[in-house]
Each structure stands twice: as C-alpha cells, then as structure tokens.
DSSP file (Angstrom, degrees, kcal/mol; ACC not computed):
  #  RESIDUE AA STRUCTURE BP1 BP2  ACC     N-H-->O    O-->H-N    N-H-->O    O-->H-N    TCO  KAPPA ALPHA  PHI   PSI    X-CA   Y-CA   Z-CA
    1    1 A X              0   0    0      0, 0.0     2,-0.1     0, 0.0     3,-0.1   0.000 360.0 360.0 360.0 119.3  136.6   87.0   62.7
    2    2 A X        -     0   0    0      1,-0.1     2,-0.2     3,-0.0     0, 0.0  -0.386 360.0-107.8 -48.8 128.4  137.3   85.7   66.2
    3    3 A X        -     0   0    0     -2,-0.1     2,-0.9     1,-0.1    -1,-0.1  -0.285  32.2-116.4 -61.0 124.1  135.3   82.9   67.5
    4    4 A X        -     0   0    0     -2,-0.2     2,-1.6    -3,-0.1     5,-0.1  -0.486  11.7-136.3 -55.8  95.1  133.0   83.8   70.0
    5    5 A X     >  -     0   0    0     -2,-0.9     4,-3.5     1,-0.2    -1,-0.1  -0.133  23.4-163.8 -84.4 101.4  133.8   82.1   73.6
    6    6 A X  H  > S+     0   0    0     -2,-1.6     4,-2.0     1,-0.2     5,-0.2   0.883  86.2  48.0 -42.8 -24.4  129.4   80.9   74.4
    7    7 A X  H  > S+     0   0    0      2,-0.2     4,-1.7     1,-0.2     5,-0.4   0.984 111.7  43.9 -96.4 -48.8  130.3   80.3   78.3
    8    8 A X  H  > S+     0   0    0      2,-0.2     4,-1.2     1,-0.2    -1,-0.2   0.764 113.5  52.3 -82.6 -31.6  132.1   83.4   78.7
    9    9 A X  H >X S+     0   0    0     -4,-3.5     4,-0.9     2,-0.2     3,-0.7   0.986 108.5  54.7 -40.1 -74.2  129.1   85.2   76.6
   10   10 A X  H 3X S+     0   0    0     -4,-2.0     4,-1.3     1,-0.3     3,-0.4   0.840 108.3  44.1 -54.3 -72.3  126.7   83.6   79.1
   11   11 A X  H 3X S+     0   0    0     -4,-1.7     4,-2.2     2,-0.2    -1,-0.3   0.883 112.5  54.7 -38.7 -41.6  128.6   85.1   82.3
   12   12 A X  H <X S+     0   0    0     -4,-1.2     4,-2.0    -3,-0.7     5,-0.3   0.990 114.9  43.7 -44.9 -60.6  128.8   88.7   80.3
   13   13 A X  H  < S+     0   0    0     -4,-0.9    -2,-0.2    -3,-0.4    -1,-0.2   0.349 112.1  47.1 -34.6 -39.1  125.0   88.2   80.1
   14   14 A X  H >X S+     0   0    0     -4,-1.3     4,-1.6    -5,-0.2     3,-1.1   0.898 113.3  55.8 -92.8 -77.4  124.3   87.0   83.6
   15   15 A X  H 3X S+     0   0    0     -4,-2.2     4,-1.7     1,-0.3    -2,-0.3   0.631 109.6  39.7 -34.6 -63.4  126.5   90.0   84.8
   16   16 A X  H 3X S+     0   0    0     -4,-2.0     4,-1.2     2,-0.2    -1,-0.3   0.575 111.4  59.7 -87.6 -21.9  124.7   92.7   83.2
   17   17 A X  H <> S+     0   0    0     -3,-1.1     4,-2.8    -5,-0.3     5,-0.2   0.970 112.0  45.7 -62.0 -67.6  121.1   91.0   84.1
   18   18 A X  H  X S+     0   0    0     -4,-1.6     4,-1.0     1,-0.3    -2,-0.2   0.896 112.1  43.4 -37.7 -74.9  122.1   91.3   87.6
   19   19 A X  H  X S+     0   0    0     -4,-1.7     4,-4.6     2,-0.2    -1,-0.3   0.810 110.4  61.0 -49.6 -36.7  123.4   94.5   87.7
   20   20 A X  H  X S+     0   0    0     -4,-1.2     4,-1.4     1,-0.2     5,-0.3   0.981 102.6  49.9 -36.0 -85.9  120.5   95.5   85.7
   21   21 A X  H  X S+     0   0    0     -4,-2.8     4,-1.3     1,-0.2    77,-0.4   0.626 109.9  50.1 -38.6 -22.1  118.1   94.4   88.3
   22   22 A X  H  X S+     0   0    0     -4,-1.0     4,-3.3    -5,-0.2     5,-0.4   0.858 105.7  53.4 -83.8 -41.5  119.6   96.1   90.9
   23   23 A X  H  < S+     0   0    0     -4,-4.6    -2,-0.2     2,-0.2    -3,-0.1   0.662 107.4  52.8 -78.2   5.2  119.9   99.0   89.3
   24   24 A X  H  X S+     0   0    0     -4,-1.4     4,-2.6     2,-0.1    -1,-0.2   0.658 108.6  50.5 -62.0 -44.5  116.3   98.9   88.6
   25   25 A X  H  X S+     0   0    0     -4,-1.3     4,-1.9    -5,-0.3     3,-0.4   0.968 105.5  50.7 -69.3 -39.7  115.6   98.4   92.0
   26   26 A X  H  X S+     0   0    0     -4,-3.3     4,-1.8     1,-0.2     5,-0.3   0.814 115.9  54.4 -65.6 -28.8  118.0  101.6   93.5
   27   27 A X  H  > S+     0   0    0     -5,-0.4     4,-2.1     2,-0.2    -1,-0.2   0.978 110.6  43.3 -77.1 -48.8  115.6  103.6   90.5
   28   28 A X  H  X S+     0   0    0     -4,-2.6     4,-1.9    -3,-0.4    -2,-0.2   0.849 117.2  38.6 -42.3 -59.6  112.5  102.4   92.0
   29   29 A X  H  X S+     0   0    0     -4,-1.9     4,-3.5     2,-0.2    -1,-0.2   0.932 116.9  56.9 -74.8 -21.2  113.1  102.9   95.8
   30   30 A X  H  X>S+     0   0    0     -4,-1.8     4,-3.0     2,-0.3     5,-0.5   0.980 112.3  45.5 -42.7 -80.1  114.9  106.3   94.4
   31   31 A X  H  X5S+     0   0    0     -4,-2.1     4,-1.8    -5,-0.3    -1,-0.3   0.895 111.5  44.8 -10.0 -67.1  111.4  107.1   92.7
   32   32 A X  H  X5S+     0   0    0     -4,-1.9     4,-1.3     2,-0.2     3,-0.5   0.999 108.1  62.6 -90.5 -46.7  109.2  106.3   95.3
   33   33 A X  H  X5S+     0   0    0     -4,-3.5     4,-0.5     1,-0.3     3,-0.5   0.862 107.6  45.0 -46.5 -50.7  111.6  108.4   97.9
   34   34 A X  H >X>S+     0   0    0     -4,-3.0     4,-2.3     2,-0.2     3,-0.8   0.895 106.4  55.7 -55.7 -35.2  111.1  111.4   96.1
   35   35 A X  H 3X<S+     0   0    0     -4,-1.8     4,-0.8    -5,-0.5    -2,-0.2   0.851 113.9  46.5 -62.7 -24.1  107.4  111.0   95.7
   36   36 A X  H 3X5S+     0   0    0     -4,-1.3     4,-0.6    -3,-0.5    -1,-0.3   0.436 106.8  50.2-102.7   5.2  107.3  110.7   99.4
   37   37 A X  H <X5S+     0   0    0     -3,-0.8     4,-1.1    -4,-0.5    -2,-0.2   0.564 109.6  49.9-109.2 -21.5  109.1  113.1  100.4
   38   38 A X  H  X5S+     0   0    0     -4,-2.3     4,-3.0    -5,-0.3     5,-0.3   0.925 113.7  54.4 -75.7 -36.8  107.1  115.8   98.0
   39   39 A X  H  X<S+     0   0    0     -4,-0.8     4,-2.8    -5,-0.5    -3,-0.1   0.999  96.1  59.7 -42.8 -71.8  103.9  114.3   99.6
   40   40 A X  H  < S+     0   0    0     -4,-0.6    -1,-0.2     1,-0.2    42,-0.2   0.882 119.3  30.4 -48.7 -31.4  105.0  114.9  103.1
   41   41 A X  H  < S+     0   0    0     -4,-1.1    -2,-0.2    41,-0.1    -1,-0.2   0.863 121.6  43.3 -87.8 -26.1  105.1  118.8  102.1
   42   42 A X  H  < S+     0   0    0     -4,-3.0    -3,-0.2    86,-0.1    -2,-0.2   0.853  91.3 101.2 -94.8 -20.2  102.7  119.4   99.7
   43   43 A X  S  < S-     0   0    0     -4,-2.8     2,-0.6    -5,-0.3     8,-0.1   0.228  76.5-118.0 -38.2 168.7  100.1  117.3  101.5
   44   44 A X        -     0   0    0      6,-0.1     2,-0.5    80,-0.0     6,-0.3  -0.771  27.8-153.7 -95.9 133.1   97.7  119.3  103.4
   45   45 A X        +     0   0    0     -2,-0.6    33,-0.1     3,-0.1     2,-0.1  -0.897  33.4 140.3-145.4 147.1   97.3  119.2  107.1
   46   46 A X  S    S+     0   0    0     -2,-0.5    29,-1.5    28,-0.2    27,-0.3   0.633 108.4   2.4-103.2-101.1   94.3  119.9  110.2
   47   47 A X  S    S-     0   0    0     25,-0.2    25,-0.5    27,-0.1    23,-0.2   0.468 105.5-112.6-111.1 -10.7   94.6  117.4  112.5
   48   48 A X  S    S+     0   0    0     23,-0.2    21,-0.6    -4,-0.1    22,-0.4   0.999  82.3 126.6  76.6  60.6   98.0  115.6  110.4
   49   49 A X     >  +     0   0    0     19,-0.2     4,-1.6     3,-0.1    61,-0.3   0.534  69.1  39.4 -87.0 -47.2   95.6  112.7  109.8
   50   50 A X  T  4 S+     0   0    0     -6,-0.3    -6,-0.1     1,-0.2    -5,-0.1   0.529 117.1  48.9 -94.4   0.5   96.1  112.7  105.8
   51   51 A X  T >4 S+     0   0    0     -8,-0.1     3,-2.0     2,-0.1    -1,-0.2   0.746 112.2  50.4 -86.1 -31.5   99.9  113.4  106.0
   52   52 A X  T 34 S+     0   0    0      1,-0.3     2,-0.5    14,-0.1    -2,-0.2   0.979 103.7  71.7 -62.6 -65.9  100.0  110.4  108.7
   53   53 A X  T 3<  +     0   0    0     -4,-1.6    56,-1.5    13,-0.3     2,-0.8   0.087  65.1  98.8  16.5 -31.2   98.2  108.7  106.2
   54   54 A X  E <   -A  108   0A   0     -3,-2.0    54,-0.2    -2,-0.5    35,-0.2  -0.790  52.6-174.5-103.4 114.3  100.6  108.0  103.4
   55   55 A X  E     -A  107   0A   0     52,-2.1    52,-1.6    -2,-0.8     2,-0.3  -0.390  24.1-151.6 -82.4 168.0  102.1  104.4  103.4
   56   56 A X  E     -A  106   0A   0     50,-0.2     2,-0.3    -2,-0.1    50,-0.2  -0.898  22.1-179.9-121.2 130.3  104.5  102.4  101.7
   57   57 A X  E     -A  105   0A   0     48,-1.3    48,-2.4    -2,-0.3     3,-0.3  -0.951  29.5-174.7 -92.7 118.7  104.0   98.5  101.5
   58   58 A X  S    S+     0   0    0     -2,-0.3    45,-0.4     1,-0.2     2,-0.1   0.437  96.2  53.3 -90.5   4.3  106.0   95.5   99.8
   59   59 A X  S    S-     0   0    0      1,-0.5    -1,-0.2    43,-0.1    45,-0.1  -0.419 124.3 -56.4-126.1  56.0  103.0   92.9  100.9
   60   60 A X  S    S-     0   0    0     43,-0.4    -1,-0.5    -3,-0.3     3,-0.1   0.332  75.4 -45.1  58.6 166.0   99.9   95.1   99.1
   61   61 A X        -     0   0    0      1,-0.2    46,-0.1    -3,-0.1    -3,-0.0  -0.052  67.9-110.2 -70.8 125.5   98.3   98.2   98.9
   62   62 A X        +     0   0    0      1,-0.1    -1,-0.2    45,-0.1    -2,-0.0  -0.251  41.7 167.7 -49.2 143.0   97.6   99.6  102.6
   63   63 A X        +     0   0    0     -3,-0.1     2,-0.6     2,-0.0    -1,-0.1   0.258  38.2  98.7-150.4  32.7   94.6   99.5  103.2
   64   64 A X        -     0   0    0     46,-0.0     2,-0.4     2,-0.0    45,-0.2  -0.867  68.3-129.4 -96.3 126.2   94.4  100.2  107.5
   65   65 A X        -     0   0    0     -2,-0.6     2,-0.7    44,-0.1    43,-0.0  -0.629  26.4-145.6 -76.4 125.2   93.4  104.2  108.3
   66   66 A X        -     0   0    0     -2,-0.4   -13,-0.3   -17,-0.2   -14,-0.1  -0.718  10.4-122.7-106.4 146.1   95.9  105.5  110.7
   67   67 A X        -     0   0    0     -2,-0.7     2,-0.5     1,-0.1    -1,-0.1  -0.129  50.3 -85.6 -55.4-179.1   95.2  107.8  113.3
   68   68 A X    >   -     0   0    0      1,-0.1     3,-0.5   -16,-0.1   -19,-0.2  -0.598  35.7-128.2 -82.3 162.0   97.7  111.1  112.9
   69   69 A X  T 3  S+     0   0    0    -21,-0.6     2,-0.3    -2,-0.5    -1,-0.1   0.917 104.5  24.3 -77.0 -36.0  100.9  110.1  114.8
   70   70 A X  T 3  S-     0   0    0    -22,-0.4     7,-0.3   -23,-0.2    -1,-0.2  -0.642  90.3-149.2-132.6  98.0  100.3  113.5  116.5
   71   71 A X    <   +     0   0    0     -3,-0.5   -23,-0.2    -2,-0.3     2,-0.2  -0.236  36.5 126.3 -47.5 142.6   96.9  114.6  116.5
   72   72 A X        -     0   0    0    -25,-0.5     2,-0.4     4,-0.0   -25,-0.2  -0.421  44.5 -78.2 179.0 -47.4   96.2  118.0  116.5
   73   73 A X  S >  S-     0   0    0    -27,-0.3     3,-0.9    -2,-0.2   -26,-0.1  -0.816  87.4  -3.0-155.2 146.3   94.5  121.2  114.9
   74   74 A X  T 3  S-     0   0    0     -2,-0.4   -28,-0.2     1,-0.2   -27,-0.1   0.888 126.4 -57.5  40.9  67.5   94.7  123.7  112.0
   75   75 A X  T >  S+     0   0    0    -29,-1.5     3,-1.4   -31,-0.1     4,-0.3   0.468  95.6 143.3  29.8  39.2   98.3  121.8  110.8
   76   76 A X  T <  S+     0   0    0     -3,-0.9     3,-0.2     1,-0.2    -2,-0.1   0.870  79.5  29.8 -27.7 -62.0   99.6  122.6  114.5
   77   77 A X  T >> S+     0   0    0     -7,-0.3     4,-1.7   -31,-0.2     3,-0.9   0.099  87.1 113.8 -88.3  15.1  101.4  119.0  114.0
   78   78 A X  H <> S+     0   0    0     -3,-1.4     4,-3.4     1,-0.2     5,-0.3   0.882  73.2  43.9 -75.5 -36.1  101.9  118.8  110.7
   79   79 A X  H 3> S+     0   0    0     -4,-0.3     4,-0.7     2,-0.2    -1,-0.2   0.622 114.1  54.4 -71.2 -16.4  105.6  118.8  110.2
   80   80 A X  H <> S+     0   0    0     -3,-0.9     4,-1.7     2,-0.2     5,-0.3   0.931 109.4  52.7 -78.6 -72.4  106.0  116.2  113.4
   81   81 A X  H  X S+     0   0    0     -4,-1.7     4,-3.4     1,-0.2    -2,-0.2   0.823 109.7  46.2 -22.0 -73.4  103.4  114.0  111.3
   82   82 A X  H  X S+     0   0    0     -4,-3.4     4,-2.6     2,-0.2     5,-0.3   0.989 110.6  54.6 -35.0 -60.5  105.6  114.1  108.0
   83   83 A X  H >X S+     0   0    0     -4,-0.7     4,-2.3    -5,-0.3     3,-1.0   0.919 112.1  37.0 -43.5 -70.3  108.5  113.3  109.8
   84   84 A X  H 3X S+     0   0    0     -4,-1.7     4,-2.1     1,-0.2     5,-0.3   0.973 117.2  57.9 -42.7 -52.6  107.1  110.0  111.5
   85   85 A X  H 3X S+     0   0    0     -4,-3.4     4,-2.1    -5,-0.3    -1,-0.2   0.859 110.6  41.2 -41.1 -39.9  105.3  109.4  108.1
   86   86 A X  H <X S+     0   0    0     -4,-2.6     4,-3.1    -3,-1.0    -1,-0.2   0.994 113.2  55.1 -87.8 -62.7  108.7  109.5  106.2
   87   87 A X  H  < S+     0   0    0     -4,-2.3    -1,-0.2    -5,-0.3    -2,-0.2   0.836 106.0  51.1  -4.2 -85.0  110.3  107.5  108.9
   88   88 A X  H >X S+     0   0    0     -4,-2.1     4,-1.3     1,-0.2     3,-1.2   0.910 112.9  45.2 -36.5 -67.8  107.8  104.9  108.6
   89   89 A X  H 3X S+     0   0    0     -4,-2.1     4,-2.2     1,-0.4     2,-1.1   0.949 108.5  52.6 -66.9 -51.0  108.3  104.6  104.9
   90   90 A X  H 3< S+     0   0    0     -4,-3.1    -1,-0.4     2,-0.3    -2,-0.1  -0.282  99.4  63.9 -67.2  46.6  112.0  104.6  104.7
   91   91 A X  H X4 S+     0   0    0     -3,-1.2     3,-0.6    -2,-1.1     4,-0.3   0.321 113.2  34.7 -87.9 -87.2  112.1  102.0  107.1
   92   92 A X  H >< S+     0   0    0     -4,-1.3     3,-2.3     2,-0.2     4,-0.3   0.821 103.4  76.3 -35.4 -56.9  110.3   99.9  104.3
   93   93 A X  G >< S+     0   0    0     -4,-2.2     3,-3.0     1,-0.4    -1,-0.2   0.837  90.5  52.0   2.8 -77.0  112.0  101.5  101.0
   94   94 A X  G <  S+     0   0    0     -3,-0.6    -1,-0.4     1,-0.2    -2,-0.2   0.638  98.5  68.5 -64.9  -6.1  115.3   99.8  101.1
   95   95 A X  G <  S+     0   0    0     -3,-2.3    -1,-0.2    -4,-0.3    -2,-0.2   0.695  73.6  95.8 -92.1 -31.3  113.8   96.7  101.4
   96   96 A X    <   -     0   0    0     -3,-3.0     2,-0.4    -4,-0.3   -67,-0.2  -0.117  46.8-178.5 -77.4 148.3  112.1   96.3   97.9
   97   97 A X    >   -     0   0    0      1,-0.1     3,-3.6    -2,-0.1     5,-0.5  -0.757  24.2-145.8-154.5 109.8  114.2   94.2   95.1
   98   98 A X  G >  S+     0   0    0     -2,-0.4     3,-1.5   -77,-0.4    -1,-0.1   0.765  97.3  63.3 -56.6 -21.9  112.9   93.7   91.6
   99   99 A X  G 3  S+     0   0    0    -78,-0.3    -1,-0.3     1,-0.2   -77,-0.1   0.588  93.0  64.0 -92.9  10.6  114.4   90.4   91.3
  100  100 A X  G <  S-     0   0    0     -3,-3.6    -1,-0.2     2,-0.1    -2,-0.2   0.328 112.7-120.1 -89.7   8.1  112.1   89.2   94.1
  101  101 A X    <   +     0   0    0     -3,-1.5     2,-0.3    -4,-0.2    -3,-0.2   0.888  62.2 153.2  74.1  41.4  109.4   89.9   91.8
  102  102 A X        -     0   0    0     -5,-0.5     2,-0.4   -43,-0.0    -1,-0.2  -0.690  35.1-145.6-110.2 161.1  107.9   92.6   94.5
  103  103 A X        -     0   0    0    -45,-0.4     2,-0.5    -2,-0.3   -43,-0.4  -0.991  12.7-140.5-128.9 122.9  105.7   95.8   94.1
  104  104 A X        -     0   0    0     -2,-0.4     2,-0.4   -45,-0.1   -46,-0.2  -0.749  15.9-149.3 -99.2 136.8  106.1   98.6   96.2
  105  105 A X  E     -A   57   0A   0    -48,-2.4   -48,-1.3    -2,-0.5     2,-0.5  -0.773  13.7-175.5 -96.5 123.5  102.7  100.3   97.2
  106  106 A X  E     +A   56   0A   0     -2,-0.4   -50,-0.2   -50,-0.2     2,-0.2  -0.955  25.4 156.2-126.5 124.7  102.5  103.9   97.9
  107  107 A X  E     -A   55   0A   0    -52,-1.6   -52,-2.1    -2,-0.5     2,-0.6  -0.660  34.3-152.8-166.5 118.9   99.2  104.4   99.0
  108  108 A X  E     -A   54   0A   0    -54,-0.2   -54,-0.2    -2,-0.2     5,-0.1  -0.753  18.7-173.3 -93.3 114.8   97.1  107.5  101.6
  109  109 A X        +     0   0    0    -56,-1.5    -1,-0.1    -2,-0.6   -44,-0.1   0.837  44.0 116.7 -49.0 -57.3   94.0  106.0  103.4
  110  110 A X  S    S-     0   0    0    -61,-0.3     3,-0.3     1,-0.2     4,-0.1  -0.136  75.4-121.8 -43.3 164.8   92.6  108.5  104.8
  111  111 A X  S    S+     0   0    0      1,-0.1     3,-0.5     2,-0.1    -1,-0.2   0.726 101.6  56.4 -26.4 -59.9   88.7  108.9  102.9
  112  112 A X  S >> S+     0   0    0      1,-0.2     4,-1.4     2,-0.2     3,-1.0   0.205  72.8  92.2 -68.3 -20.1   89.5  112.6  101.8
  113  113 A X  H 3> S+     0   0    0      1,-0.3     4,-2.5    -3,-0.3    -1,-0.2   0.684  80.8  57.6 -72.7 -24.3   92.4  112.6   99.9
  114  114 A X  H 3> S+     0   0    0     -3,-0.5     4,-0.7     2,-0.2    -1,-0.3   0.816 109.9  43.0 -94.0  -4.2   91.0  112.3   97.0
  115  115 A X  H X>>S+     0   0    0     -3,-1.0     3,-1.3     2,-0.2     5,-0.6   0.963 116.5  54.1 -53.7 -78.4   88.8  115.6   97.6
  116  116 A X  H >X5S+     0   0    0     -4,-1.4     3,-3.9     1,-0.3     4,-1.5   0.532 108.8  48.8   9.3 -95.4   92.4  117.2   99.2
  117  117 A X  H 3<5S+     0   0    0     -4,-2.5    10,-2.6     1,-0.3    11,-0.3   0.484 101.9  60.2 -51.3 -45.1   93.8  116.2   96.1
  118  118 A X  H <<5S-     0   0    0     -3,-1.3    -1,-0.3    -4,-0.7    -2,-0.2   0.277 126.7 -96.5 -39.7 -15.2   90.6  118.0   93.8
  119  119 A X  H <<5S+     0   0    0     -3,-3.9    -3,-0.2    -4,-0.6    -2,-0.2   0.723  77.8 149.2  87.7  12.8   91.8  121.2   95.5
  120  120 A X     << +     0   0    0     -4,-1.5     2,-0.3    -5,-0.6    -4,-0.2   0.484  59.5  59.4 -68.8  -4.1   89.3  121.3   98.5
  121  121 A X  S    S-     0   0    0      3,-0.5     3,-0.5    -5,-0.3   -77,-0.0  -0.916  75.5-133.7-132.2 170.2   91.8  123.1  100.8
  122  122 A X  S    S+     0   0    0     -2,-0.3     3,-0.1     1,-0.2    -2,-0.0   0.562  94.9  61.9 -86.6 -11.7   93.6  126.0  100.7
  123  123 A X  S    S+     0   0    0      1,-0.1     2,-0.2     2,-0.0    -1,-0.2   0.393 105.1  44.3-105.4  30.2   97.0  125.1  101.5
  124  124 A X  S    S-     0   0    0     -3,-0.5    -3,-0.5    -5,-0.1    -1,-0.1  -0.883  77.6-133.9-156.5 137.8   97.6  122.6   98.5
  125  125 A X    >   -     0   0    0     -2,-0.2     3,-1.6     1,-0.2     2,-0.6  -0.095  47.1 -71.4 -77.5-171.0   96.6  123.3   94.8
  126  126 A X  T 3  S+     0   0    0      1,-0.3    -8,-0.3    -8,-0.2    -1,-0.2  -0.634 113.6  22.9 -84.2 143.3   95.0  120.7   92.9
  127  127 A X  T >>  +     0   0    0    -10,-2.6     4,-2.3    -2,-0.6     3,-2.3   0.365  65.2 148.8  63.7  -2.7   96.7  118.2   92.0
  128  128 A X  T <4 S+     0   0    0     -3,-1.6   -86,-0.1     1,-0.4    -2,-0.1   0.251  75.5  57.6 -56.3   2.1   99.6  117.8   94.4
  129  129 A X  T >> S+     0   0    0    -12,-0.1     4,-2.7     3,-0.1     3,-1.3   0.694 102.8  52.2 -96.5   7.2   99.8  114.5   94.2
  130  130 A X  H <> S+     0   0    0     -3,-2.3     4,-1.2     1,-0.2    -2,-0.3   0.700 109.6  49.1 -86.4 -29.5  100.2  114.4   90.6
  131  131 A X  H 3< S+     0   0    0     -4,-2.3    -1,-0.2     2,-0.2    -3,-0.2   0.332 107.1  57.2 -88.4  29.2  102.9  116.7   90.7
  132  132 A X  H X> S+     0   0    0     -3,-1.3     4,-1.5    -5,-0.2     3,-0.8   0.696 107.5  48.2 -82.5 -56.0  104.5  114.4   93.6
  133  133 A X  H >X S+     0   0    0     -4,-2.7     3,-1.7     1,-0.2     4,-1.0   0.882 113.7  47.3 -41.1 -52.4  104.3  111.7   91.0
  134  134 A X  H 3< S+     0   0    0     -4,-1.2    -1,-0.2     1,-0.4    -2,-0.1   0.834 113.1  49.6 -69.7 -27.0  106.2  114.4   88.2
  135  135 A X  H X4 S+     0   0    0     -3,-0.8     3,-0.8     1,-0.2    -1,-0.4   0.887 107.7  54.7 -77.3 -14.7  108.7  115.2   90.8
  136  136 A X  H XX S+     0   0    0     -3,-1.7     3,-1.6    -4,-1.5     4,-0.8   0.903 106.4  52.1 -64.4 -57.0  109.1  111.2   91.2
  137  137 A X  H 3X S+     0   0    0     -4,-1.0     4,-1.5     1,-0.3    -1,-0.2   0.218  79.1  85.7 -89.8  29.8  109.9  110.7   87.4
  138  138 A X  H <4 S+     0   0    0     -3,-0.8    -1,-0.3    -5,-0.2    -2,-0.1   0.902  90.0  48.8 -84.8 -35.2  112.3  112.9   87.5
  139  139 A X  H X4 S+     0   0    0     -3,-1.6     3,-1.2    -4,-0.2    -2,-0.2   0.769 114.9  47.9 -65.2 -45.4  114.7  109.6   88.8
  140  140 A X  H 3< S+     0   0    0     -4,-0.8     3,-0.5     1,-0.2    -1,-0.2   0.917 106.8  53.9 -98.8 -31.0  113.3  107.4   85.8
  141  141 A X  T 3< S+     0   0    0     -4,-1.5    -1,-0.2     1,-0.2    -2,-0.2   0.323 106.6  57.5 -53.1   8.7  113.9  110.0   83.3
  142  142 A X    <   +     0   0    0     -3,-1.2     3,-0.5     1,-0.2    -1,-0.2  -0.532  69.9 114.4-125.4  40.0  117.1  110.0   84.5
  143  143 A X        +     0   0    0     -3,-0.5     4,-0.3     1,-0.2     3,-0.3   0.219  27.6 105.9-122.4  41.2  117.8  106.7   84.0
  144  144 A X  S  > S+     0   0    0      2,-0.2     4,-0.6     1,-0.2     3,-0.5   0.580  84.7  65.9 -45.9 -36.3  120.8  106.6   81.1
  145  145 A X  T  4>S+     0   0    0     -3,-0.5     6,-1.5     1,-0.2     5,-0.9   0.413  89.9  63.1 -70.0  -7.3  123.2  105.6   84.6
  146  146 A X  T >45S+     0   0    0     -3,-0.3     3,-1.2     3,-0.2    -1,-0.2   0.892  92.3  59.0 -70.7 -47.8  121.3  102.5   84.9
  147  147 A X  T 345S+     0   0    0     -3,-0.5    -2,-0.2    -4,-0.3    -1,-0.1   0.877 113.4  39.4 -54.2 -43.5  122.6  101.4   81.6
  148  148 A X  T 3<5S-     0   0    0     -4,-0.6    -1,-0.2  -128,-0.0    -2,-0.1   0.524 110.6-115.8 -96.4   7.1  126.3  101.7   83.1
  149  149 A X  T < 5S+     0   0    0     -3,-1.2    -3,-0.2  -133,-0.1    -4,-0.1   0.577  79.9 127.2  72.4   8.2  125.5  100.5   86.0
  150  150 A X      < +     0   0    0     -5,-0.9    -4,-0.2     2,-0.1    -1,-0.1   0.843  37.4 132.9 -50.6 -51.7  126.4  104.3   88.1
  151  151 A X        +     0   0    0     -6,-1.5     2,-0.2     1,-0.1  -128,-0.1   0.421  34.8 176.0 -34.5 156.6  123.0  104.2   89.6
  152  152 A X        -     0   0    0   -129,-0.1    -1,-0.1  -126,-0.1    -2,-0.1  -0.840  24.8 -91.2-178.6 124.8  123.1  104.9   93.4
  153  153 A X        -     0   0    0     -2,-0.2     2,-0.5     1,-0.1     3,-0.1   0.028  17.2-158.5 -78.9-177.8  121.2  105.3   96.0
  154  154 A X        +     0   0    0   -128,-0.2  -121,-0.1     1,-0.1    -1,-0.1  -0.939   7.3 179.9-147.7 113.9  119.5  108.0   97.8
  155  155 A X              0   0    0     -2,-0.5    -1,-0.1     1,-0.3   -61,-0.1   0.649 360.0 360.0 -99.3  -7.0  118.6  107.6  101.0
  156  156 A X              0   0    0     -3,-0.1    -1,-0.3  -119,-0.0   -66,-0.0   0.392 360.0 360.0 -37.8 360.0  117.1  110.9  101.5
C-alpha cells in the first residue's frame, strides 16, 4: 500500500472545499434567479406596486415598501415594473458568496401579498409564490454538477 503524502492530502482537501463553496454559491444565486424571475410573471399587478415590491438583500430582510417604479392602473405598467424589479435584484445576485458567511433575502413588502398569494386576484392562482419557490429548486435538485465542480452561472 502506498504511503499517503498528508500535505499534499491537505491541498486536495482545501481544493475541493473551495471549489465547493463556490459552487454552492453559483447554486444559490442560480436559485434565487429563477425564483425571481417566475415572481416577476406570475405576480399579480394594478398599480405594479406588489411586483415593484420584490427585493433581494445581502444585509437583511427588506423591510422598506417601495412605491411601483411606474405607477399605474389595472397592470397597465406591469411588465415595465418587472423589468426594473429584476434589474434591481440582479444587480445584487452576483454579489452573494457562501464563504462570506452571507444570506440572501428574497423578500415582497408590499402589505398584500400575502392575500395576492391566498388567491385574492384573478390574474394569479393561489399559491404562486410557492410554485416560484418549486420552479427555484429545480437548480438545487440539480445539483449532482456541484460535486464536479461544472456548476455555472446563469445570469438570466
């Protein structure tokens, strides 16, 4: 049996840590990019207040109500409203890195959302954000390329 060289173990070890963590992080922001990006369609929008409305934060859970980015009525603006929203959050995205110990916060303000969410309008069933999340874990059930290190992002 060949002797085992300990320093060279230790570097194997470190290497694969590393890469680990990064490819934890590329799963994460991957994750949370789909989850925003099914939000920004299935939300519901009047005045594009509760699409405006979904943040992502690496320094805690939003917790400031934003106006819509372009008010205005019976989801006239809504697709302008996604857009800036997505903007806004992929600005932030890339930024998060698990080996800075950080938690990214996905989080809609507005008051309503959880009635929205309950099925209180007509143009989203109930639940849509719990099938944002399922479309979300589609990227962590998918995560056998982490292991080999493959993983890549997706800046979409």
């Amino acid at each position: 049996m060949a002797g085992i060289d300990i320093g060279d173990l230790q570097v194997r070890i470190e290497a694969h840590a590393d890469a680990l963590m990064k490819n934890l992080s590329v799963l994460t922001r991957n994750t949370t990019r789909a989850i925003i990006n099914r939000l920004a369609v299935a939300t519901p929008a009047d005045t594009g207040e509760a699409v405006s409305n979904w943040q992502v934060s690496l320094s805690g859970a939003p917790t400031t109500r934003l106006p819509p980015y372009f008010p205005g009525t019976k989801g006239s603006t809504k697709q302008a409203n996604a857009r800036a929203m997505l903007q806004n959050a992929r600005a932030v995205i890339p930024g998060f890195y698990v080996a800075r110990g950080q938690i990214i916060y996905l989080k809609n303000t507005a008051p309503y959302i959880d009635r929205l969410n309950a099925g209180s309008s007509t143009q989203a069933p109930k639940g849509f954000i719990e099938s944002a999340i399922l479309a979300g874990s589609a990227y962590v059930k998918s995560a056998a390329p982490i292991i080999t290190g493959s993983y890549t992002d997706d800046v979409s």
